[in-house]
C-alpha positions in Angstrom: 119.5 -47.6 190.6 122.9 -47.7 191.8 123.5 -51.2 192.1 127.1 -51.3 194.1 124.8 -48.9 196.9 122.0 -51.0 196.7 120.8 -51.9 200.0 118.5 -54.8 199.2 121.4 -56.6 197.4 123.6 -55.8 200.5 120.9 -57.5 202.5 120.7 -60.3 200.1 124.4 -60.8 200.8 123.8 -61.6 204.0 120.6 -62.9 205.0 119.8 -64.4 201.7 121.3 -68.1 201.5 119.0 -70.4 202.5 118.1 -71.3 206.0 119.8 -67.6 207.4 116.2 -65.8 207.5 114.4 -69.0 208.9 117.4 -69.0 211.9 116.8 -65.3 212.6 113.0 -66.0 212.9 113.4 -68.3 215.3 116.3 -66.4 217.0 113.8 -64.0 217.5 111.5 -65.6 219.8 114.6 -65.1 222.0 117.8 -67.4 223.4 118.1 -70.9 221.6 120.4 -73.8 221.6 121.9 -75.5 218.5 119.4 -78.7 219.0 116.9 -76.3 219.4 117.2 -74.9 216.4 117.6 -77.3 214.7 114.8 -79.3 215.7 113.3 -76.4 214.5 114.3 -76.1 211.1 113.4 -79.4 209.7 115.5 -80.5 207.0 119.0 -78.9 207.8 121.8 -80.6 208.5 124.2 -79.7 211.7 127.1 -78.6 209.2 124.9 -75.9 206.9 123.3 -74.9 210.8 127.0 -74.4 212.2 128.3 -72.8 209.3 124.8 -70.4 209.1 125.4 -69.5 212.7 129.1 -68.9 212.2 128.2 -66.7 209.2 125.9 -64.9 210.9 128.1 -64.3 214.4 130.5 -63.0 211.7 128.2 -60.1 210.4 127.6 -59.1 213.8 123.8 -60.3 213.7 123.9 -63.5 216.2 126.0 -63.3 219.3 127.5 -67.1 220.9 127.8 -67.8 224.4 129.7 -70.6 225.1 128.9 -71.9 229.1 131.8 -73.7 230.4 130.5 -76.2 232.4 129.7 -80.0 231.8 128.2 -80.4 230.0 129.2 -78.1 227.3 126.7 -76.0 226.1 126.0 -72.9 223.8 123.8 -70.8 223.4 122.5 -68.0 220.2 120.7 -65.4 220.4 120.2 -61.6 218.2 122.5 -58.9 219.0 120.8 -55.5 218.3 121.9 -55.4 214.9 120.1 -58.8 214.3 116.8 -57.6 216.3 116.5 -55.1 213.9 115.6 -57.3 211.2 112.5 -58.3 213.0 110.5 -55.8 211.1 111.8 -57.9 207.7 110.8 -61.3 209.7 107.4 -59.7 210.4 106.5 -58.3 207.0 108.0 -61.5 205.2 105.3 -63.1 207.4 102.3 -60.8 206.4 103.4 -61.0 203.1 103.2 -64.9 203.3 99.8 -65.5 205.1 98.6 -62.6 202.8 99.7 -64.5 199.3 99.0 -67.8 200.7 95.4 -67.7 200.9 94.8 -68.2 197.1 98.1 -70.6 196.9 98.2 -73.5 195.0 101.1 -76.2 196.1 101.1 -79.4 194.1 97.6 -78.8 193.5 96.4 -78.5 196.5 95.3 -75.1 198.6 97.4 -74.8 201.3 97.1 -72.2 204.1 101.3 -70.8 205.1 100.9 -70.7 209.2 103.4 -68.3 210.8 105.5 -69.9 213.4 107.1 -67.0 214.0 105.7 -65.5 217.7 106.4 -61.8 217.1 104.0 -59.4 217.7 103.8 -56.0 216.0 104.5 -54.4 219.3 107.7 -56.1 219.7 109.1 -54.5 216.4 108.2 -51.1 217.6 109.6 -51.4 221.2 113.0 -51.5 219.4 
């Protein structure tokens, strides 16, 4: 395989650093503020967040809205480009539940839950 045309490692590029894949599972389940996310994604801080987002608005995959009033606020949420990586989210999800029913974390058996809200229906309306 080609690997200067390979699409995965062109995905890699730029949903792979971590946190990107978790803020475009939550992104989503639709509109969200920058508290929101990150209330969501426990254990980020607001500067990897803010640069994530501003990656990510860069590639074209989340779109800002900034809403002049006071006070400020801003808002994120998937342009089409982004939506279309809701199949990944979804699959990266079956794949998770799927594996993590014989998982062994720390020895303990621990069930992955999905907290992604996305139902196979959604991914095909797109």
């Amino acid at each position: 395989m080609n690997k200067k045309s390979c699409g995965v490692e062109k995905t890699l590029k730029i949903i792979g650093a971590k946190w990107t894949i978790l803020i475009i599972r939550d992104l989503c389940d639709g509109v969200r503020r920058f508290g929101q996310l990150r209330r969501s994604l426990d254990g980020i801080s607001p500067r990897t967040l803010a640069l994530r987002l501003k990656q990510l608005e860069k590639e074209g995959i989340v779109k800002r809205k900034v809403f002049q009033e006071i006070p400020l606020h801003v808002e994120y949420s998937l342009t089409g480009k982004g939506a279309s990586l809701r199949e990944i989210v979804i699959k990266m999800r079956e794949w998770g539940q799927a594996a993590a029913k014989n998982l062994r974390v720390k020895g303990e058996s621990r069930e992955i839950t999905s907290r992604v809200k996305i139902e196979s229906s959604k991914a095909e309306g797109m």
